[in-house]
C-alpha positions as CSV (number, residue, x, y, z in Angstrom):
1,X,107.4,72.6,88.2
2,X,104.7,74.9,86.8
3,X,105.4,78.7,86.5
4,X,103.9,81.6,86.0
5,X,103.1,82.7,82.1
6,X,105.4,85.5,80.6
7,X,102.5,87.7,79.8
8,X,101.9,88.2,84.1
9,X,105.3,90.2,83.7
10,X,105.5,92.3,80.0
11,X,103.6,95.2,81.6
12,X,106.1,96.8,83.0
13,X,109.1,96.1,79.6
14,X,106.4,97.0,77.2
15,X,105.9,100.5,78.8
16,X,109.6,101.0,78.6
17,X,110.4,99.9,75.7
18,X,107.2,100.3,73.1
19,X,107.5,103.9,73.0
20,X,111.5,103.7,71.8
21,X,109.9,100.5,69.0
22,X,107.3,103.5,68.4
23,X,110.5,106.2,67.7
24,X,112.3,103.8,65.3
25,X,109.9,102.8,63.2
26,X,108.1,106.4,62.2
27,X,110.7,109.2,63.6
28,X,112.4,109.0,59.5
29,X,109.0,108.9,57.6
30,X,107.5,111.6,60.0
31,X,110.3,113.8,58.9
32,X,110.7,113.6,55.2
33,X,106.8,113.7,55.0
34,X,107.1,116.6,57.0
35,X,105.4,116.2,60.2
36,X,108.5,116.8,62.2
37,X,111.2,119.3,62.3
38,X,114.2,117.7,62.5
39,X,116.8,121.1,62.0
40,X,117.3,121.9,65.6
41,X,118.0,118.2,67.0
42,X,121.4,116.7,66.4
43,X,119.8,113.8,67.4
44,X,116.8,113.7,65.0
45,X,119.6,114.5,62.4
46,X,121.7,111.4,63.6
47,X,118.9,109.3,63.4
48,X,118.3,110.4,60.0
49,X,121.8,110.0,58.6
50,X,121.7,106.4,60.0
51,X,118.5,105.7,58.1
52,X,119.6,107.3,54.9
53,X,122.7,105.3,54.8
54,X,121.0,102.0,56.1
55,X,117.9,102.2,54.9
56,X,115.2,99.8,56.8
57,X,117.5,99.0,59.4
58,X,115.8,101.5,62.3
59,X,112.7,100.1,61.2
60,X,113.8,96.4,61.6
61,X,115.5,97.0,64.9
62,X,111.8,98.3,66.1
63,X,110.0,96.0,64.5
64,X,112.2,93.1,66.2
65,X,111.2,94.6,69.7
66,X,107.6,94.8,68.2
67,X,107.6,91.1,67.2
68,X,108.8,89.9,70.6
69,X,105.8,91.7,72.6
70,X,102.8,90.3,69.6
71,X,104.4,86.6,69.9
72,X,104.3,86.5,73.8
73,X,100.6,88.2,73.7
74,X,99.7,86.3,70.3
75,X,101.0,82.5,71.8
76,X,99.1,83.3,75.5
77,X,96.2,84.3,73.7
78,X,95.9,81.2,71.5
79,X,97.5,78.4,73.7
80,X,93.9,77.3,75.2
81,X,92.0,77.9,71.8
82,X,94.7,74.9,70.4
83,X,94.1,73.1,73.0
84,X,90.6,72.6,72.6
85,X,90.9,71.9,69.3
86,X,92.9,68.9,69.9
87,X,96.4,70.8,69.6
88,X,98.1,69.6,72.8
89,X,100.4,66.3,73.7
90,X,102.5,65.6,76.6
91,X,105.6,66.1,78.0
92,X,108.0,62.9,77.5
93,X,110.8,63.9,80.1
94,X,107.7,64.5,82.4
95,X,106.6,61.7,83.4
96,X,104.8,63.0,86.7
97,X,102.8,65.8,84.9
98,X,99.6,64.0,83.7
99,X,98.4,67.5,82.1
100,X,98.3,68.1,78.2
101,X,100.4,70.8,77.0
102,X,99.1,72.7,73.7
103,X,101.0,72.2,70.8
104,X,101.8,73.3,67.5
105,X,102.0,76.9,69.1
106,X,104.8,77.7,66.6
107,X,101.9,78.7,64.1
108,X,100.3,82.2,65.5
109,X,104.5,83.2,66.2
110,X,105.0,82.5,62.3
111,X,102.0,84.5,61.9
112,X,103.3,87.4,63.7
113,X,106.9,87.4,62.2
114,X,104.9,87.5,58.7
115,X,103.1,90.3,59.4
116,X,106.0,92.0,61.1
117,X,107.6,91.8,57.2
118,X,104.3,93.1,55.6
119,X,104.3,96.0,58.2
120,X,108.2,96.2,57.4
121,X,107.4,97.0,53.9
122,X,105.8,100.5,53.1
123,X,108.5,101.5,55.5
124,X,111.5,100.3,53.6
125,X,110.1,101.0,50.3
126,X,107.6,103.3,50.0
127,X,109.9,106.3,51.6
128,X,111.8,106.9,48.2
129,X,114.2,109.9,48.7
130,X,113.6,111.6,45.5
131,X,117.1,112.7,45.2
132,X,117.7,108.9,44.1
133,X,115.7,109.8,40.7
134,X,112.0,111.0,41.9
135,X,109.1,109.2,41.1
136,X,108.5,109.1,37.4
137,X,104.2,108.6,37.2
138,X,103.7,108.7,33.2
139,X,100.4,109.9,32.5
140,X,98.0,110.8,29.1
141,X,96.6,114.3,28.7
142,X,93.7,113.4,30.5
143,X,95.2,112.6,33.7
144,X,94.9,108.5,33.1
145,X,97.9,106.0,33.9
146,X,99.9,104.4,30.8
147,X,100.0,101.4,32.8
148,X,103.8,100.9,32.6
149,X,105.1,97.7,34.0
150,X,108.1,99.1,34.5
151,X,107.2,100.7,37.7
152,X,108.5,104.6,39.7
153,X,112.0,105.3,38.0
154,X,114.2,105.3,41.0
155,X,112.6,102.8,43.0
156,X,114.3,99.7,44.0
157,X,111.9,97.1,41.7
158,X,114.4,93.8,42.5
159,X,115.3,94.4,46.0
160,X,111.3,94.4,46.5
161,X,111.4,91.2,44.5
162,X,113.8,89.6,46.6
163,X,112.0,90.1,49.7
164,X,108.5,88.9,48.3
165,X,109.9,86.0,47.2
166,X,111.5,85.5,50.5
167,X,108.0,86.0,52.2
168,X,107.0,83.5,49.2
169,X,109.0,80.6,50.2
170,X,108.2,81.0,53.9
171,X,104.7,80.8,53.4
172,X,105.6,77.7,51.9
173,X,107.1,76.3,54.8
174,X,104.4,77.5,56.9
175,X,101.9,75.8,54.9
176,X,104.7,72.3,55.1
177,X,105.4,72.7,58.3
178,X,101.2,73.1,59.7
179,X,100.5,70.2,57.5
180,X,103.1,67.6,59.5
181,X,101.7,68.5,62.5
182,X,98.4,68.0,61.4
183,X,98.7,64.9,59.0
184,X,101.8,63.4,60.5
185,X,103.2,63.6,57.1
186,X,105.8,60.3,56.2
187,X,109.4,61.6,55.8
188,X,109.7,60.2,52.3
189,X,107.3,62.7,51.1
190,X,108.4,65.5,53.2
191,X,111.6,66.0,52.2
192,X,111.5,67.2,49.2
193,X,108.9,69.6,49.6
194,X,111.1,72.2,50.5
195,X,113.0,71.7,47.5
196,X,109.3,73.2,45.7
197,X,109.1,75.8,48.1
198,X,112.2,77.5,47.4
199,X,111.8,78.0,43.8
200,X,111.1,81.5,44.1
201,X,114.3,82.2,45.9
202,X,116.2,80.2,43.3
203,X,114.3,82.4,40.4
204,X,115.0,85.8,41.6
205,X,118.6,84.8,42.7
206,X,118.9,84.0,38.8
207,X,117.6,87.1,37.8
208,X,119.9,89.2,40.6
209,X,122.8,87.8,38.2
210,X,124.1,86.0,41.7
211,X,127.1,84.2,41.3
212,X,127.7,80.5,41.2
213,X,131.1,80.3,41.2
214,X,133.2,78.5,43.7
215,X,136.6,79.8,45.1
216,X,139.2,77.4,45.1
217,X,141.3,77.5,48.0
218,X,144.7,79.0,47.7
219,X,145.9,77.0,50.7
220,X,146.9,74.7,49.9
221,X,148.8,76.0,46.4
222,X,148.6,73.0,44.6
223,X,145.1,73.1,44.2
224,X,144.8,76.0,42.3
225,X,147.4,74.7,40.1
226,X,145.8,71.7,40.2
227,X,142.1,72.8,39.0
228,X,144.2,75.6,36.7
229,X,141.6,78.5,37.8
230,X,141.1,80.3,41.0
231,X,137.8,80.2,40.6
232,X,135.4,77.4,38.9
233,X,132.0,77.9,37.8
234,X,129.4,75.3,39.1
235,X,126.4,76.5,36.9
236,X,123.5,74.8,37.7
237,X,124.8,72.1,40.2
238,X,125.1,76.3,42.2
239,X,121.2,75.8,42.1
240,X,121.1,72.6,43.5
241,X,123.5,73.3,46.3
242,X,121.6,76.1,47.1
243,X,118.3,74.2,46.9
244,X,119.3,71.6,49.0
245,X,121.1,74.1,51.7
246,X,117.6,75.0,51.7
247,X,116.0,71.5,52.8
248,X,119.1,71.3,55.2
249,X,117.8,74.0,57.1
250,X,113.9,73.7,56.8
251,X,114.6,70.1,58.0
252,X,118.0,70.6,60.2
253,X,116.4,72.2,63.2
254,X,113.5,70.0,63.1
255,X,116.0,66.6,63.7
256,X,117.9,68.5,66.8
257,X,114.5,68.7,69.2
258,X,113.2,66.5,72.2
259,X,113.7,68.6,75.5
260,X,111.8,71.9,75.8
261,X,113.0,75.5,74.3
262,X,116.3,73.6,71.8
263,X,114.3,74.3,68.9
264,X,113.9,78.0,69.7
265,X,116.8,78.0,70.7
266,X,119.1,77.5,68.5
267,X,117.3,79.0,65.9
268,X,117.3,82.2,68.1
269,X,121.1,81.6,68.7
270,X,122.0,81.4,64.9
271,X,119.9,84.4,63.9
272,X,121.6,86.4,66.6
273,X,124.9,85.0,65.0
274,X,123.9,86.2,61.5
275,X,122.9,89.6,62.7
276,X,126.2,90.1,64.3
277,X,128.1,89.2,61.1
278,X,125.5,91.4,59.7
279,X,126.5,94.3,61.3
280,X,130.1,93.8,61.3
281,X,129.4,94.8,57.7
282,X,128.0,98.0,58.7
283,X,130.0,101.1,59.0
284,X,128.2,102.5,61.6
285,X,130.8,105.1,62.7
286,X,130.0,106.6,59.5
287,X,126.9,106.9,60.0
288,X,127.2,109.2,63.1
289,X,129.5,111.5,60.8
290,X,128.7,114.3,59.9
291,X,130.7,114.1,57.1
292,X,129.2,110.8,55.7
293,X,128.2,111.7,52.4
294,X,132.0,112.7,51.4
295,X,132.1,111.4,47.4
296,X,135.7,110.3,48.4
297,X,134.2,107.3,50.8
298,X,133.5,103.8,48.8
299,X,130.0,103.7,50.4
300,X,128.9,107.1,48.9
301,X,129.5,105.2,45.5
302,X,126.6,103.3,44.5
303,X,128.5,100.8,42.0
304,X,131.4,100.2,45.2
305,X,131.5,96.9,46.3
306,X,131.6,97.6,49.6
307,X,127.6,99.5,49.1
308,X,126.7,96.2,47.5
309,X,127.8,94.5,50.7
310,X,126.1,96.4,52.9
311,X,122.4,96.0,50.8
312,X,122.9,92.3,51.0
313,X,123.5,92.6,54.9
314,X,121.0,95.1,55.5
315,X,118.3,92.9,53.5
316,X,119.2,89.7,55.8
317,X,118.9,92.1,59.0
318,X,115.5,92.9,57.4
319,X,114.7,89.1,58.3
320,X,116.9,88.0,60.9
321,X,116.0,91.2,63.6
322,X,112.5,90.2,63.6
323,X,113.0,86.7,63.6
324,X,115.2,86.9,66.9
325,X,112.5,89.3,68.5
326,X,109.7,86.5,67.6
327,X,112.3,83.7,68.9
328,X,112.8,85.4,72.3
329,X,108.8,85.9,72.5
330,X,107.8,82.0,71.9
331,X,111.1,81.1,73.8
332,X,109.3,82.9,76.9
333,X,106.5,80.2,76.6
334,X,108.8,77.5,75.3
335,X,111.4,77.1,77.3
336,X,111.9,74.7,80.5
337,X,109.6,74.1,81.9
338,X,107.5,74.5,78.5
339,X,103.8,76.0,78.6
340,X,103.3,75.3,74.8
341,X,104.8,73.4,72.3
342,X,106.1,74.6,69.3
343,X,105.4,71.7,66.7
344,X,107.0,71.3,63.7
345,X,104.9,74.5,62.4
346,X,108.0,76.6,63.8
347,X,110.8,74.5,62.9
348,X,110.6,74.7,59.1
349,X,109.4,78.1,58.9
350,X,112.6,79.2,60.8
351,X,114.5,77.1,59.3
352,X,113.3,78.5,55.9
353,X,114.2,82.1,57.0
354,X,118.0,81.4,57.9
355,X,118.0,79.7,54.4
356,X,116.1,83.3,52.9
357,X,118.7,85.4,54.7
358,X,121.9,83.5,53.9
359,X,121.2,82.8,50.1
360,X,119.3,85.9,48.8
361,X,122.2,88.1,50.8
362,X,124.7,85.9,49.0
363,X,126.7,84.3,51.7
364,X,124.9,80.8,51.8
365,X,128.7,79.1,52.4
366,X,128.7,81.3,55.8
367,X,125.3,80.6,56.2
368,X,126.3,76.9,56.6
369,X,128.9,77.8,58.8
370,X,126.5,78.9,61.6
371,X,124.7,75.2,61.5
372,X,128.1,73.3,62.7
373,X,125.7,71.9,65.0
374,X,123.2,70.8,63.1
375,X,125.6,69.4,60.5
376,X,127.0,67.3,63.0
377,X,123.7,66.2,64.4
378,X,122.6,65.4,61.0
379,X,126.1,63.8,60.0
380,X,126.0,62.0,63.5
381,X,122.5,60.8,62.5
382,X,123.1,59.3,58.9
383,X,123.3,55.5,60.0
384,X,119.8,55.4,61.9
385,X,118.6,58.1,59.3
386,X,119.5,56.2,55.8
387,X,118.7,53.0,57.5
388,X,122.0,51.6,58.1
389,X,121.1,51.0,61.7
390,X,117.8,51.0,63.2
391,X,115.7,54.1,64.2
392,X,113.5,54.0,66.7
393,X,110.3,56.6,66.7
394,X,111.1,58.6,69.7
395,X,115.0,59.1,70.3
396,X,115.1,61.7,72.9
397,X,116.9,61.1,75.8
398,X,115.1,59.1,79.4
399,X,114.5,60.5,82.3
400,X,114.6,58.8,85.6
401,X,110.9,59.0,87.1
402,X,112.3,59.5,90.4
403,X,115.0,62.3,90.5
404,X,114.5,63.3,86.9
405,X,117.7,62.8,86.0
406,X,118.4,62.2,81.8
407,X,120.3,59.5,80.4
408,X,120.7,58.2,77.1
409,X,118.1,56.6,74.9
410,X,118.5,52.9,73.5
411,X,118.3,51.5,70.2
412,X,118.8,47.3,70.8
413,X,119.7,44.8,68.8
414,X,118.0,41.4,69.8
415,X,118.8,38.0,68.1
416,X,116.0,37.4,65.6
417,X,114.9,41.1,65.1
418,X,113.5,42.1,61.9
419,X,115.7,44.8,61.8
420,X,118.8,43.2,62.5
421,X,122.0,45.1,62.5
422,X,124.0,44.6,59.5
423,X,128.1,44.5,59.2
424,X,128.0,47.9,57.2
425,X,126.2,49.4,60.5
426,X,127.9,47.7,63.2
427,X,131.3,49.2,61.7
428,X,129.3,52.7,61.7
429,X,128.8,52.2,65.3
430,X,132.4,50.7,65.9
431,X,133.8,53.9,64.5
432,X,131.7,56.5,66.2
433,X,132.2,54.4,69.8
434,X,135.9,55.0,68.8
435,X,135.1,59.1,68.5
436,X,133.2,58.5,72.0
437,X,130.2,59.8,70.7
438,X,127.9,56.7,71.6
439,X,128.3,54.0,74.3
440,X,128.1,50.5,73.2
441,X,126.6,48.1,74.9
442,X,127.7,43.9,74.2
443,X,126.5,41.0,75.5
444,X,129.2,40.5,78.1
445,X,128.2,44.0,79.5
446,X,125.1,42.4,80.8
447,X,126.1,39.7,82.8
448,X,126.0,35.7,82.5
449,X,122.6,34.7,81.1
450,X,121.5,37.6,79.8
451,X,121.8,37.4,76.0
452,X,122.3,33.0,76.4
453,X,123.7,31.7,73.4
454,X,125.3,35.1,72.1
455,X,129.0,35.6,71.5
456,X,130.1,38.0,74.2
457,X,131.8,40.5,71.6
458,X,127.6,40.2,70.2
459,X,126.3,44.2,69.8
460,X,123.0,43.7,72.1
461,X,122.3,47.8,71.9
462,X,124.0,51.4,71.8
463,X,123.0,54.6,72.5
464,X,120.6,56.8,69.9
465,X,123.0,58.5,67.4
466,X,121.5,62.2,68.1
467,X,123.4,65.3,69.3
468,X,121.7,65.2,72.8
469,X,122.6,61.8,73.3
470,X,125.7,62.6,72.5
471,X,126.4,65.2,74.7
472,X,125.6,63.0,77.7
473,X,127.9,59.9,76.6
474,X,130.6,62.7,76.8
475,X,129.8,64.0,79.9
476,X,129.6,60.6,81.7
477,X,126.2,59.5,81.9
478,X,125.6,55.9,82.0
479,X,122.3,54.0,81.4
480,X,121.2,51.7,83.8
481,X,122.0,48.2,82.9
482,X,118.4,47.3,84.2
483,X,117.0,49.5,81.5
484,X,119.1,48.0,78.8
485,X,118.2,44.0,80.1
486,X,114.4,45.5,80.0
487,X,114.7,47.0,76.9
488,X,116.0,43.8,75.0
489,X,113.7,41.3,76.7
490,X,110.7,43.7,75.7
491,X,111.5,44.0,72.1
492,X,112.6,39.9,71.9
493,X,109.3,38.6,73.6
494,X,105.7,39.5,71.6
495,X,104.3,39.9,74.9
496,X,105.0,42.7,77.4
497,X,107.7,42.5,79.8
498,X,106.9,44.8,83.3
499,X,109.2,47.1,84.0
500,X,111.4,46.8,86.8
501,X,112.6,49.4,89.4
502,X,115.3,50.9,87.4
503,X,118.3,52.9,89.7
504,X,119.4,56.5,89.2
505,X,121.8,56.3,85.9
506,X,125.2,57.0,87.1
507,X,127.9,60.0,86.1
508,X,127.1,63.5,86.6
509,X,122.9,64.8,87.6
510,X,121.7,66.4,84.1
511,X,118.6,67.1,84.0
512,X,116.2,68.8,81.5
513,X,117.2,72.5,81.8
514,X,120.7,71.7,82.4
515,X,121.0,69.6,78.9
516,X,119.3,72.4,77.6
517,X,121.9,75.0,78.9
518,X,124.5,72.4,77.5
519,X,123.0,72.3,74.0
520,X,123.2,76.1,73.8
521,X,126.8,76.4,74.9
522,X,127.5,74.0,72.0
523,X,125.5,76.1,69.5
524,X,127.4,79.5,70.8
525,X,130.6,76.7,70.3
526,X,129.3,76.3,66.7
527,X,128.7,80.2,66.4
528,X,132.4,81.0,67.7
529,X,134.0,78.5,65.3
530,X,132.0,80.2,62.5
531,X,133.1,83.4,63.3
532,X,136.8,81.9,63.7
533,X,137.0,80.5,60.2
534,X,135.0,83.4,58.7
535,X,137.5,86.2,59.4
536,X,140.1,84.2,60.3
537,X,140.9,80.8,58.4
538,X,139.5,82.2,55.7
539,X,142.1,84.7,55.1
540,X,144.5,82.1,54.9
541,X,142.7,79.1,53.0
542,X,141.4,81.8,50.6
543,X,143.9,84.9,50.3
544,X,143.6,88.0,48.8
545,X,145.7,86.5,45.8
């Protein structure tokens, strides 16, 4: 199962493609500082009409490829160092490999996406065409600074706000997430910490005058009759929405994990979602114009709508384009079977950036649209979560030691338990065994004996309530019944019970990198849906009108 590491193969991809990440980044500043002639090259001259009417979006798009060559070097350079330094666990759904694997590798990739947006910065805003107002340095006779807060006339002062504070709030969740893997920090105090580290997002959101209005939906018309306003301002519960939209994605990805590369994963899938939303923004065919800057376009008006759209997209390409390149770097080491872990370093500091992108570009309800799902997986979760059913520590699916085939994981129900299942939570589970999203498994299920002196209609267990336990109840896995009688004499008895020989579950072979394939088809399912109601049920649930 062991193969080689990624970096054995980036020679020959980096020779092709740093040189273009080298072109991208410094063909616009070499020019309008000078050092290169740009009159005679139509292309030069396209290049530079893209960057002038997308400004840092050449940069990002070479920084991206930038980012994925640091995090495959950065992560193989480190992976050992963690090790040694007691960074390393193993592999559940390996049962064979005795070797540690380093963990909590997620750190030196946040690290390089961080300094990717530090690098990112001078070239976005330090190139100020002075034809936007010029630099305005106020001086005294003697050549000394007035020491003006208000900055360079011209320059844009809150954009540059916005993206510190971004880079504010994911230090914050590097800081969270480094902590729970070293600490093991409880989820009671946990959760809300996110809440803290997106206070600087919520303050410069205020001062960006964003809205907090919410649309009602003109489909159906009675509503809007109804409310008696198309649109109804939340104030501050705005805020808390968007504060909490922010703990839903720090804490969303980190729920939907257990089998190597789904954390990546999907976080690479839904920033490669929001960049393609991004871009459908973009007029790019405009940009290759030669007649771009006609005053008759909307774009060439800085007070248009449509240029406010575009800064808002082109400031979450700013952090999604790197953050796909630095996913597709650690997904190189992450993915099945995985050379590193990623800990729970990665998983909130990704999480963090989706929630930077989507509500400091102002489209935070889209943004949600793009975690279907997670919210299901979280939604799906809410009765072991909140306590309404018992959770188990680990939940991840088994694997069968001998073909390494996965089935789902247990949570049992034996008479006498402590946590015994309560009539609120047996309903929960009667109602998603309805949906077919778990299996349940009674006492008659097991046989004469089994469960003595327990009605045979008796819950005696059911499947885990998480997305990848759900997606192999659908596709027909079933878990031994030896596993399930083991499971409930070892958790009725104080003492041990050996395990027996337990059969191959039955249904369909899935193993690891299958479920894994599986889980990203239904995240690119999410991602189409979102795309589906964005431009299209949209129109209709919220018309022009």
């Amino acid at each position: 199962m062991a193969r080689s590491p990624p970096t054995q193969s980036l020679g020959l991809s980096a020779a092709a493609l740093i040189p273009a990440t080298f072109s991208l980044v410094a063909i616009s500043p070499a020019v309008q500082w000078g050092w290169l002639d740009a009159s005679h090259s139509k292309s030069l001259q396209a290049v530079l009409r893209m960057d002038d009417l997308f400004p840092g979006l050449l940069p990002s798009i070479g920084f991206s490829i930038a980012a994925y060559f640091a995090t495959v070097v950065a992560v193989g350079a480190c992976r050992e160092t963690f090790g040694q330094r007691g960074f390393q666990g193993r592999d559940l759904l390996k049962p064979k490999v005795k070797e540690a694997i380093p963990e909590t590798l997620g750190l030196p990739a946040s690290c390089i996406y961080l300094l990717v947006l530090f690098l990112f910065i001078p070239f976005r805003y330090y190139v100020v065409p002075e034809g936007v107002g010029g630099l305005n340095p106020r001086t005294t006779n003697d050549g000394g600074w007035f020491g003006d807060l208000g900055g360079r006339r011209g320059f844009p002062h809150h954009e540059l706000a916005v993206y510190l504070s971004a880079l504010l709030s994911l230090l914050s969740s590097l800081v969270l997430g480094f902590c729970d893997d070293v600490f093991d920090i409880r989820w009671r105090f946990k959760m809300p910490i996110p809440i803290v580290a997106s206070i600087p997002m919520l303050l410069v959101y205020y001062a960006g005058q964003g809205g907090t209005g919410l649309v009602v939906p003109g489909w159906p018309a009675w509503l809007r009759t109804a409310v008696g306003a198309n649109v109804v301002d939340l104030g501050l519960l705005y805020y808390l929405f968007i504060s909490l939209l922010s703990t839903f994605c720090t804490h969303s990805i980190n729920i939907l994990a257990g089998i190597n590369g789904v954390e990546v994963g999907q976080a690479l899938i839904i920033a490669s979602s929001l960049c393609l939303n991004d871009f459908l923004y973009l007029p790019i065919r405009l940009a290759l114009s030669e007649h771009y800057l006609s005053p008759s376009h909307p774009i060439a008006s800085p007070s248009s709508l449509q240029s406010e759209l575009v800064g808002r997209h082109l400031f979450s390409l700013s952090l999604m384009l790197p953050l796909v390149g630095t996913c597709a770097g650690l997904l190189a080491w992450n993915r099945h079977p995985a050379l590193v872990f990623v800990g729970d370093t990665f998983c909130y500091f990704a999480g963090q950036a989706l929630a930077c992108a989507g509500v400091l570009g102002h489209f935070s309800k889209t943004l949600l649209l793009f975690f279907l799902p997670q919210v299901f997986n979280f939604l799906l979760s809410c009765p072991q979560l909140f306590g309404f059913v018992p959770c188990p520590r680990h939940r991840v699916p088994k694997v069968h030691s001998e073909t390494m085939a996965l089935y789902p994981s247990l949570v049992v129900f034996p008479r006498g338990s402590k946590r015994p299942l309560k009539m609120m939570g047996k309903g929960m589970l009667l109602i998603l065994e309805t949906l077919r999203f778990i299996k349940i498994y009674r006492a008659r299920d097991l046989g004469a004996g089994a469960e003595s002196g327990r009605d045979g209609n008796d819950i005696v267990a059911a499947t885990n309530l998480t997305l990848l336990n759900t997606i192999l109840v659908v596709a027909g896995v079933q878990v031994p019944l030896e596993d399930v009688k083991w499971r409930l004499a070892s958790e009725s008895l104080a003492s041990p019970v050996e395990q027996p020989s337990i059969p191959s579950p039955q249904g369909p072979y899935i193993d690891e990198a299958r479920l894994w394939r599986m889980t990203m088809g239904v995240q690119l399912l999410g991602s189409a849906v979102a795309f589906g109601v964005r431009y299209w049920a949209a129109a209709i649930v919220f018309p022009q009108t």
